[in-house]
C-alpha positions in Angstrom: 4.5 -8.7 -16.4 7.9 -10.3 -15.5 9.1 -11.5 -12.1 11.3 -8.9 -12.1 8.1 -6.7 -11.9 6.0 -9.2 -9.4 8.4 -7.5 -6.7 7.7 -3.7 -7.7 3.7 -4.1 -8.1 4.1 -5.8 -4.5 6.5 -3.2 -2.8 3.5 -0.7 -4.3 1.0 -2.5 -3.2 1.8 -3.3 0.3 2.3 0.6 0.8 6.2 0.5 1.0 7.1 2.3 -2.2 4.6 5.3 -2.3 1.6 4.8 -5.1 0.0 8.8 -4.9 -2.7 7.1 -2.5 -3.7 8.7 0.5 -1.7 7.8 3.4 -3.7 5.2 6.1 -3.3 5.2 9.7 -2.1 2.0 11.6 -5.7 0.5 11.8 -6.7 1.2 8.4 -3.0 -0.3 7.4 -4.2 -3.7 9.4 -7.3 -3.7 7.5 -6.0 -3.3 4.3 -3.7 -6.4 4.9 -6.4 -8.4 6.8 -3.9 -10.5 8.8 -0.2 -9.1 9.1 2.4 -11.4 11.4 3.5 -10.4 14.4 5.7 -12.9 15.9 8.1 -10.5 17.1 6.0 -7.4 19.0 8.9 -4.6 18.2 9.3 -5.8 14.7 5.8 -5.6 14.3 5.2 -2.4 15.4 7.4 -1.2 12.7 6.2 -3.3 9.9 2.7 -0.9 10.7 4.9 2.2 11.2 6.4 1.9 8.4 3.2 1.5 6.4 1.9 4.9 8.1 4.6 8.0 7.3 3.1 9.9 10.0 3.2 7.2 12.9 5.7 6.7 15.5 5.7 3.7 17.9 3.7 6.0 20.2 1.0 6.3 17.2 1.0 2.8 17.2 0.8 1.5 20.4 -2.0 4.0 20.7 -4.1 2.2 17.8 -4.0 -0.8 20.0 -4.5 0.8 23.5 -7.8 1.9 21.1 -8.8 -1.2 19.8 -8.1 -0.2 16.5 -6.1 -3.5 15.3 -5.9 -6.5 17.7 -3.2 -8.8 18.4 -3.8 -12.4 18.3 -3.5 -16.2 17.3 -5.2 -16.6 14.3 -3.5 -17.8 11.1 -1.2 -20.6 10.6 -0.7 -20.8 14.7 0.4 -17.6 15.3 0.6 -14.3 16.2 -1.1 -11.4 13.6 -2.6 -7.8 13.9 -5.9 -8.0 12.6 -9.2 -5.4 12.9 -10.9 -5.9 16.3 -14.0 -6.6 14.2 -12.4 -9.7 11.7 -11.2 -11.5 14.6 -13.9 -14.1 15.3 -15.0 -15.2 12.4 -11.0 -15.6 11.3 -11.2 -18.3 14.4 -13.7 -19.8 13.3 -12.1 -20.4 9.9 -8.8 -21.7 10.8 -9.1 -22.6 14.8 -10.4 -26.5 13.7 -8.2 -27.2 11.6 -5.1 -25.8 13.9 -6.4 -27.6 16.9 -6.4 -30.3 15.1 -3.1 -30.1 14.1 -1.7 -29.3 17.7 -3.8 -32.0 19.3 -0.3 -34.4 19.2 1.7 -31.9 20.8 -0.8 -31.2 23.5 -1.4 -34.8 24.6 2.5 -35.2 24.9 2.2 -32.2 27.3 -0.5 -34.0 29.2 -2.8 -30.8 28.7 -6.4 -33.1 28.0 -9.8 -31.7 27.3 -10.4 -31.9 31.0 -7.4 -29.4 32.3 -7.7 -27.2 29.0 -11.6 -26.6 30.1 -10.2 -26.0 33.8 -7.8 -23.4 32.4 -10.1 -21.6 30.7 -12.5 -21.2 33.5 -9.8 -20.3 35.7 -8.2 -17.3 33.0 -12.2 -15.8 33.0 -12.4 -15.3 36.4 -8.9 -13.3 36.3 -10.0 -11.8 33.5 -13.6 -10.7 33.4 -15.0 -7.3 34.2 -12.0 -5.8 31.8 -9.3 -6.8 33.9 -5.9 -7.0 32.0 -3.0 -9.3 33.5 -0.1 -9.8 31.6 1.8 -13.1 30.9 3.4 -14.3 34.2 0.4 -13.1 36.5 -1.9 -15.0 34.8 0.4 -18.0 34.6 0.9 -17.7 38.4 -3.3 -17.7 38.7 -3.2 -20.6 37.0 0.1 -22.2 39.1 -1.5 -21.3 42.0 -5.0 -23.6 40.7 -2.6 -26.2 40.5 -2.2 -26.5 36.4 1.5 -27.2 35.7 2.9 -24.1 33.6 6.2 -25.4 33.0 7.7 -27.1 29.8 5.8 -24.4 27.7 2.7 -25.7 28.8 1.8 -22.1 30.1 2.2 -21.2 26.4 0.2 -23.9 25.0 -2.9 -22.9 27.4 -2.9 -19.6 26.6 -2.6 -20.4 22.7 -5.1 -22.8 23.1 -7.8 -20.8 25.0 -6.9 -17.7 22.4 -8.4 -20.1 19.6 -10.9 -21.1 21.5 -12.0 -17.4 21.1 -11.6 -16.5 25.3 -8.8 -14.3 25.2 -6.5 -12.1 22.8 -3.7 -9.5 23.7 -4.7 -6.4 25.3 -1.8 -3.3 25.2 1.5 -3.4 26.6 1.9 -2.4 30.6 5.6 -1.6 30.2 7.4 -3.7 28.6 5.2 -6.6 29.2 2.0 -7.2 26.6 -1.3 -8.2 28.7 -3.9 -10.4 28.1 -7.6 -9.4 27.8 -11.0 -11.5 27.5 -11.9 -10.9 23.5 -15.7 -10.7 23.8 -15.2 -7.9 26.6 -12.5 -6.6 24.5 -14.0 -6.7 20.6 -17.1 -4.0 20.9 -18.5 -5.4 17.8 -17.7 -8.7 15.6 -18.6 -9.5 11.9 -20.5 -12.7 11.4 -19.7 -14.4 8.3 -20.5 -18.1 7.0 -17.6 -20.5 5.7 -18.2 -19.7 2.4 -18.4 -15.7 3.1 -15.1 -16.3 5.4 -13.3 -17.4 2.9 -14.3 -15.4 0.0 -13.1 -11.6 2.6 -9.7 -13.5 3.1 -8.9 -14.2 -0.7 -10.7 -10.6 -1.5 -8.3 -8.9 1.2 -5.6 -11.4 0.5 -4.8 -10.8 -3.4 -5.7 -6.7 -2.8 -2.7 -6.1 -0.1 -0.5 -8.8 -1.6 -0.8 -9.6 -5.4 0.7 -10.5 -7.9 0.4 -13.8 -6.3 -0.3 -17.2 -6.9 -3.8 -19.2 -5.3 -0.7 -21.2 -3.3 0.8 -18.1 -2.2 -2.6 -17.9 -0.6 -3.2 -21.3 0.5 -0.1 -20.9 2.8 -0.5 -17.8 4.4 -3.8 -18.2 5.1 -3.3 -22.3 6.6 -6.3 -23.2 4.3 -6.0 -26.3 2.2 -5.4 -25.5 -1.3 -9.5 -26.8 -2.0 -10.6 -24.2 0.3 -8.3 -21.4 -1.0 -9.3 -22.2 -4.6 -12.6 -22.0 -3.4 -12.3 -18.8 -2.3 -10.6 -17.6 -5.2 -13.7 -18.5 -7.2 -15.7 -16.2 -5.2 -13.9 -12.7 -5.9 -12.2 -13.5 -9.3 -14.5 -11.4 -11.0 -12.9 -8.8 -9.1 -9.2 -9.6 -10.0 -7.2 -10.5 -12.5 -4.8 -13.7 -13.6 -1.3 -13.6 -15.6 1.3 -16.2 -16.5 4.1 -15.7 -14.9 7.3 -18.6 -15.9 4.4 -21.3 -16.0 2.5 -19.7 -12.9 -0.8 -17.8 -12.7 -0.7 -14.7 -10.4 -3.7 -12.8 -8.9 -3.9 -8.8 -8.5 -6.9 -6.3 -8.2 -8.7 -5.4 -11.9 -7.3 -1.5 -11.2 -5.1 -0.4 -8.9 -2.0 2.4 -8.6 0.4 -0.9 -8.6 -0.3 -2.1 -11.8 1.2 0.4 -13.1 4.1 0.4 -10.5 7.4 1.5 -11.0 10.1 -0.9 -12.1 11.9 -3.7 -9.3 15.1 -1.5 -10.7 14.0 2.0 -9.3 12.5 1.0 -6.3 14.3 2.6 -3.4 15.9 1.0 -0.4 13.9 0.0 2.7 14.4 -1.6 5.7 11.7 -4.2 6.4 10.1 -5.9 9.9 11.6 -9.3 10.5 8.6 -11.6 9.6 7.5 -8.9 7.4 4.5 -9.8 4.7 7.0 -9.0 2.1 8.2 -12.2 2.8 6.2 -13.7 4.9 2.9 -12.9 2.6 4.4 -15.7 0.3 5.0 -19.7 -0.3 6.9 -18.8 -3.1 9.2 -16.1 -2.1 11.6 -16.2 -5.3 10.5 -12.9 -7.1 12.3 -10.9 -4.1 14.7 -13.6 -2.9 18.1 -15.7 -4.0 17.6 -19.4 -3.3 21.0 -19.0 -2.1 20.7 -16.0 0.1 17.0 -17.2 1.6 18.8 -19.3 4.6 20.7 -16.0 5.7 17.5 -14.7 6.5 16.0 -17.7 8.9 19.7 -18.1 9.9 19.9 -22.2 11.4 16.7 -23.0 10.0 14.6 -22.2 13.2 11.8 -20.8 11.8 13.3 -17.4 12.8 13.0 -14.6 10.4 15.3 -11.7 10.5 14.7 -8.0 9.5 15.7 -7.5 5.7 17.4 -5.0 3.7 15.5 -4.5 0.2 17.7 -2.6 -2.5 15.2 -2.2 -5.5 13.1 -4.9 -4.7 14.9 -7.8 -3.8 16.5 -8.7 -0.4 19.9 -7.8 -0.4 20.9 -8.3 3.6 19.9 -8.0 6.9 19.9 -5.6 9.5 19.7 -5.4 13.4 19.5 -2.4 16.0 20.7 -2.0 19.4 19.1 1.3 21.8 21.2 3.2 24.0 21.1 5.7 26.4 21.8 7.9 23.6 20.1 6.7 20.5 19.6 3.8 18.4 22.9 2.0 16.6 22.2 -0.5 13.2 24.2 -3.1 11.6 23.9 -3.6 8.0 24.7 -7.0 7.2 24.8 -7.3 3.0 25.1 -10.1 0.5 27.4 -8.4 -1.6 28.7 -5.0 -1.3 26.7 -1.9 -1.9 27.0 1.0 -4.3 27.1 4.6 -2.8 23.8 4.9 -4.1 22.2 2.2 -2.1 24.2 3.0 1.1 22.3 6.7 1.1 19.0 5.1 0.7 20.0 2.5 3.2 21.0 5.6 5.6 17.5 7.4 4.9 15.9 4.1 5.5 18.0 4.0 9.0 16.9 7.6 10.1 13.4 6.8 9.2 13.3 3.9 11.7 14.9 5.9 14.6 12.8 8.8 14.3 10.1 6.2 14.2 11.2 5.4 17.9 12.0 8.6 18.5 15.4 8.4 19.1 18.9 9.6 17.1 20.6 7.5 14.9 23.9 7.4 16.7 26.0 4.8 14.9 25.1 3.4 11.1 28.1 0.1 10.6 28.2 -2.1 8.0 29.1 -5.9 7.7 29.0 -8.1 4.8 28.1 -11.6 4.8 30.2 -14.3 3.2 
């Protein structure tokens, strides 16, 4: 294995390039991944649509409405789809160790032990008996109480009493995304020790996103790199290791990836913003230029835009804007495109929009200097 084959194996095995397996539906996609970001609600959406052939947006939405995957704070401080079923023990894995981290940042917002507790108790009453309220109603409740919401307090509450295991996100009323409580929510949670806890997210991990390094895993997970090694131990009977340019990546024993396609022949795609094709990774540089990777997270804010991947490695970025008559895309590129590219790139496009149901009314293309 080369790097230039670490990106084909992964476009294989995240279920972007076809494999010949059977196609999974938008929960079974979440569960395959364990964990998959979703910062940005739209762009996540599509980083499980496009996963699913047969799912639009509607599909989607619909596997959350049915508590198929949940949406939550759980790794690294923020937002991921997850099973319904993982969510609680995933807190209890990483919640100490995040509000640890965060503690700083809450005192400076004068948000002690005493008003978090008060917030909590307040968010259960407006919650319980399967209420759902989105965002600004519940930060009202809580205005109304007398907690101060502003200066993104409001945010840090409700992040807070998320890993605290109180609340999650319950579906979308509109355009806005409600909150639910997650005990009344979750029908049934898995109980798993530390040791177990670890061991399913380096299993689940090194399935959905090998080849990849025990670092790789250390910093998508938020574990420190003793605890991800730790959990490496516990399922490498179940993987294997290869040298890679003085680095040992992890993959599954036997699966239709190993045997995946070249980077080289591996299609066009448009990818989610925050996608686990990047995101997945500490060390993104099988898939990206070192000096391309800032025109992703343009200004360094942390900000990750949607990519275009042209046999496996990030070749631009794209945005959309809906109209009253369909959906336009702008293709911005690193370096020009062949014709070849440009029709999958225009495949990829049509595949989005009918994923929102909508035409394709305008395809343009930029390049970036």
């Amino acid at each position: 294995m080369t790097i230039q084959h670490i990106a084909g194996q992964r476009l294989v095995r995240q279920r972007i390039q076809g494999s010949g397996s059977a196609p999974l539906q938008p929960g079974e996609v979440v569960r395959l991944f364990g964990a998959m970001q979703a910062q940005d609600y739209m762009q996540a959406v599509w980083a499980v649509g496009l996963r699913t052939p047969s799912a639009g947006l509607p599909q989607v939405e619909q596997a959350i409405k049915g508590r198929q995957l949940l949406l939550t704070w759980t790794l690294r401080g923020t937002l991921h789809f997850v099973p319904p079923e993982n969510a609680k023990w995933m807190l209890q894995l990483c919640a100490p160790r995040i509000l640890r981290q965060a503690a700083s940042r809450l005192t400076q917002l004068g948000l002690d032990d005493k008003k978090l507790e008060r917030c909590r108790k307040i968010i259960y009453h407006a919650l319980k008996g399967g209420r759902q309220l989105p965002r600004p109603e519940l930060l009202k409740l809580l205005e109304e109480q007398g907690m101060d919401t502003t200066g993104q307090r409001g945010y840090h509450i409700l992040w807070h009493s998320a890993y605290n295991g109180l609340i999650c996100f319950g579906p979308r009323s509109g355009k806005q995304q409600t909150f639910v409580l997650l005990d009344e929510w979750v029908e049934h949670s898995r109980e798993l020790s530390f040791e177990e806890s670890l061991a399913e997210l380096a299993g689940t991990y090194f399935t959905a996103h090998g080849p990849a390094t025990v670092q790789d895993f250390a910093w998508w997970a938020g574990l420190t790199l003793t605890d991800a090694r730790a959990g490496l131990e516990a399922v490498r009977s179940r993987l294997q290791a290869e040298m890679v340019d003085g680095s040992e990546y992890w993959q599954p024993l036997s699966d239709p990836a190993s045997a995946a396609l070249p980077a080289a022949r591996a299609g066009v795609h448009l990818l989610a913003g925050f996608d686990e094709f990047i995101l997945g990774y500490k060390d993104r540089s099988a898939v990206l230029e070192p000096e391309t990777a800032p025109l992703i997270v343009p200004g360094n804010n942390g900000i990750f835009l949607p990519i275009v991947v042209v046999d496996g490695r990030v070749a631009g970025t794209w945005k959309r804007t809906i109209k009253t008559k369909g959906v336009e895309l702008q293709i911005s590129t690193f370096a020009p495109l062949d014709l070849l590219a440009q029709e999958g790139v225009r495949q990829a496009a049509e595949r989005y929009a009918a994923f929102l149901n909508l035409p394709l009314t305008r395809l343009e293309y930029l390049e970036v200097t």
